[in-house]
TINUGU-559526 format. One record per residue (C-alpha): residue in three letters; chain; x, y, z negated. Coordinates in nm, 3 decimals. Layout:
N
- ALA, A, X, Y, Z
...
***
This chain:
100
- UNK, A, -6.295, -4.571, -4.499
- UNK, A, -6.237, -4.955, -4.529
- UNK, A, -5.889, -4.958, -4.344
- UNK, A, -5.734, -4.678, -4.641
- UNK, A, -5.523, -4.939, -4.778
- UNK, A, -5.441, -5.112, -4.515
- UNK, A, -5.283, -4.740, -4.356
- UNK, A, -5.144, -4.611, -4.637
- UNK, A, -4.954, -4.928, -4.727
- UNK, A, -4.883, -4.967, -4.330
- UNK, A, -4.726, -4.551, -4.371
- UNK, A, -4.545, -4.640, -4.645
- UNK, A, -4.363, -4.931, -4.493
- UNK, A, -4.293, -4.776, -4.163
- UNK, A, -4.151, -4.506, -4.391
- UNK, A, -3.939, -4.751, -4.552
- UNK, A, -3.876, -4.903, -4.268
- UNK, A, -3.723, -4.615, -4.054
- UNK, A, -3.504, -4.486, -4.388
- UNK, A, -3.359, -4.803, -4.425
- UNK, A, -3.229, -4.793, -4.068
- UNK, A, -3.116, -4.491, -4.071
- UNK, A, -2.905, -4.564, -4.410
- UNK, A, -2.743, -4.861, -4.230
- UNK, A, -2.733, -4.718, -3.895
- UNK, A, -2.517, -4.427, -4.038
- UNK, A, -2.392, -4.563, -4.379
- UNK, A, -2.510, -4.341, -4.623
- UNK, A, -2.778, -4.354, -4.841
- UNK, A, -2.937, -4.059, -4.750
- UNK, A, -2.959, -3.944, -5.178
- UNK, A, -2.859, -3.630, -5.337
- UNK, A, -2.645, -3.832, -5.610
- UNK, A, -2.656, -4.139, -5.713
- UNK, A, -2.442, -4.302, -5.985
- UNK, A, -2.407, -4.662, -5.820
- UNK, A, -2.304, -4.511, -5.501
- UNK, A, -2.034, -4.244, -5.665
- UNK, A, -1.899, -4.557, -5.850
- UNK, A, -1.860, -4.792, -5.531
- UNK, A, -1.570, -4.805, -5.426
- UNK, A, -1.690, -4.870, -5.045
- UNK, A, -1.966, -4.653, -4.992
- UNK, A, -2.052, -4.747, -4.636
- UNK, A, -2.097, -5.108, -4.796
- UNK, A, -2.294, -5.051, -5.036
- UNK, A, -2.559, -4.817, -4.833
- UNK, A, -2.560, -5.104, -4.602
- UNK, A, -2.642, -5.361, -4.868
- UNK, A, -2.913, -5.124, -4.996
- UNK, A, -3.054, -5.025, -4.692
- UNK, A, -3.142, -5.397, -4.659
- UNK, A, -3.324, -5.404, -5.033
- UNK, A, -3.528, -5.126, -4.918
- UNK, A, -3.618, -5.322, -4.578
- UNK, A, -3.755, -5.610, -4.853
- UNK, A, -3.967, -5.324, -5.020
- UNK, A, -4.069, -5.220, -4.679
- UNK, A, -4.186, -5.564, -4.569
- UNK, A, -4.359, -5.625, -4.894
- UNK, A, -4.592, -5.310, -4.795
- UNK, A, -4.669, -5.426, -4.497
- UNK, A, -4.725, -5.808, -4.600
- UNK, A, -4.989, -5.627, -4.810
- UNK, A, -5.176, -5.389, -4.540
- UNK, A, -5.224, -5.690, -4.338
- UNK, A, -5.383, -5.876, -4.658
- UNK, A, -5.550, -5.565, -4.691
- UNK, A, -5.715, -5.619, -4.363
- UNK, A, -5.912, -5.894, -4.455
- UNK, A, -6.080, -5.662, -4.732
- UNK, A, -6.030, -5.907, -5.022
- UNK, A, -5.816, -5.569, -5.194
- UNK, A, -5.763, -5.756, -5.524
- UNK, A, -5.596, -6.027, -5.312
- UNK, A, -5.370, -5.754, -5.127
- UNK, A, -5.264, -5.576, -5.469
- UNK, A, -5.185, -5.901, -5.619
- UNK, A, -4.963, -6.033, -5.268
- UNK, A, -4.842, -5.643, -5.324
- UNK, A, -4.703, -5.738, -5.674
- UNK, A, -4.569, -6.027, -5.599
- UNK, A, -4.371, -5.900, -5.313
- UNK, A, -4.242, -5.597, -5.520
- UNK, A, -4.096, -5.906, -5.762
- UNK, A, -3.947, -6.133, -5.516
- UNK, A, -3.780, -5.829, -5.348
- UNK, A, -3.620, -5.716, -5.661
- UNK, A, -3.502, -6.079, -5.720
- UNK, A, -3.321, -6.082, -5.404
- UNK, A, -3.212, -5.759, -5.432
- UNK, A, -3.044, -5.833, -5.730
- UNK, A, -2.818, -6.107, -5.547
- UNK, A, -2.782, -5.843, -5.254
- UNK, A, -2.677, -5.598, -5.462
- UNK, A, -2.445, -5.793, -5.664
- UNK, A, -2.155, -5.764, -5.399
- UNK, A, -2.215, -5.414, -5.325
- UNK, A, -2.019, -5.230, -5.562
- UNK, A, -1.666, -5.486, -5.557
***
């Protein structure tokens, strides 16, 4: 029972992981609608640019399990946190050229 975090975080990143491949393997999304992507005027771009913002989320997850390892689990939600913000920072600037 002492691993939990460390798996589910590790699941959710792999998860992350493999759908942000397969959005910039195949350029698309992968979403029902969206109104950033019906607005861009190349679509293929922009599932490219935010198939690599999801690959930040993904990391931050697993940046986490592995903090989560050492059991310290306040430690591991607050490296979680910070991850979530720095990715969102950066995905800002990724995302800023995605839409031209």
């Amino acid at each position: 029972m002492e691993y939990v975090y460390t798996i589910m975080m590790s699941a959710m990143g792999v998860g992350l992981l493999l759908w942000a491949a397969l959005a910039f393997i195949s350029g698309n999304t992968m979403l029902p609608s969206s109104y950033s992507v019906n607005k861009a005027r190349d679509k293929k771009k922009y599932a490219r640019q935010f198939a690599k913002l999801i690959t930040l989320i993904g990391i931050a997850f697993f940046i986490s399990a592995l903090v989560g390892l050492t059991e310290i689990y306040w430690l591991a939600l607050v490296v979680f946190i910070i991850g979530i913000m720095v990715a969102v920072k950066v995905g800002k600037i990724i995302m800023k050229g995605a839409d031209e």
